[in-house]
C-alpha angles and dihedrals in degrees: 000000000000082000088071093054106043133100112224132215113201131215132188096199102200092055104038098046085052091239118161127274096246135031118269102169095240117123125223129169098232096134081078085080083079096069096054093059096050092100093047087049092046095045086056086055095244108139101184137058120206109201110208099217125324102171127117101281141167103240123321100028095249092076092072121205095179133004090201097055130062113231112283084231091060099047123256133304089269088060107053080040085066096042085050093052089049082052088048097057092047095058097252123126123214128229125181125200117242120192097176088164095080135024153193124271085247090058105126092239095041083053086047098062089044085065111034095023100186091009097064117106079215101065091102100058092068131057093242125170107193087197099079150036145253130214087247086061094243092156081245150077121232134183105230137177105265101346 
């Protein structure tokens, strides 16, 4: 597999495209920043990128908003279209991290329990005690990845 055999070269997107800490809504292409980096990638022989997470969050990447759509930090998904392409024509392959057990207070389903609490079809997918409370004042209590 050409995995094996690849040398990777690894970006945290957030960080090293300088976008906020948390997610203002504002978007901004700064993902564009990638492309110009492909010839210095290529020149170190690294012929993959991993991209740490790039999808719509609500601050750090790992608490995903949305899986479809790149961070509006980032750009949008035509942009990192066109920095893949760049990649692409300099022999490098892109990977992204995808962490899809755990997301983000502003995921849909998520969303979805805040509003309808037992009533949510959602309910199941998280580990919820109703009888309890957050510190957001949920009227539950969920286990959550750090906090």
């Amino acid at each position: 597999m050409w995995a094996y055999e690849s040398v990777f070269y690894q970006i945290y997107p957030i960080g090293f495209c300088g976008a906020p800490r948390v997610n203002d809504g504002i978007t901004v292409p700064r993902i564009r920043k990638v492309a110009d980096w492909a010839e210095h990638i290529a020149r170190l022989g690294c012929n993959a990128v991993y991209f740490s997470p790039i999808f719509e969050s609500d601050s750090h990447g790992y608490d995903t908003r949305d899986f479809r759509k790149v961070d509006c930090r980032l750009g949008t998904n035509a942009d990192f279209a066109a920095v893949c392409e760049t990649l692409h024509e300099h022999g490098i392959k892109v990977v992204l991290d995808g962490v899809f057990n755990h997301v983000g207070r502003g995921f849909w389903a998520f969303k979805d329990v805040q509003e309808k609490k037992w009533d949510s079809p959602y309910k199941d997918w998280f580990h919820i005690s109703f009888e309890g409370n957050s510190n957001y004042n949920d009227g539950f209590w969920s286990e959550g990845w750090a906090g």
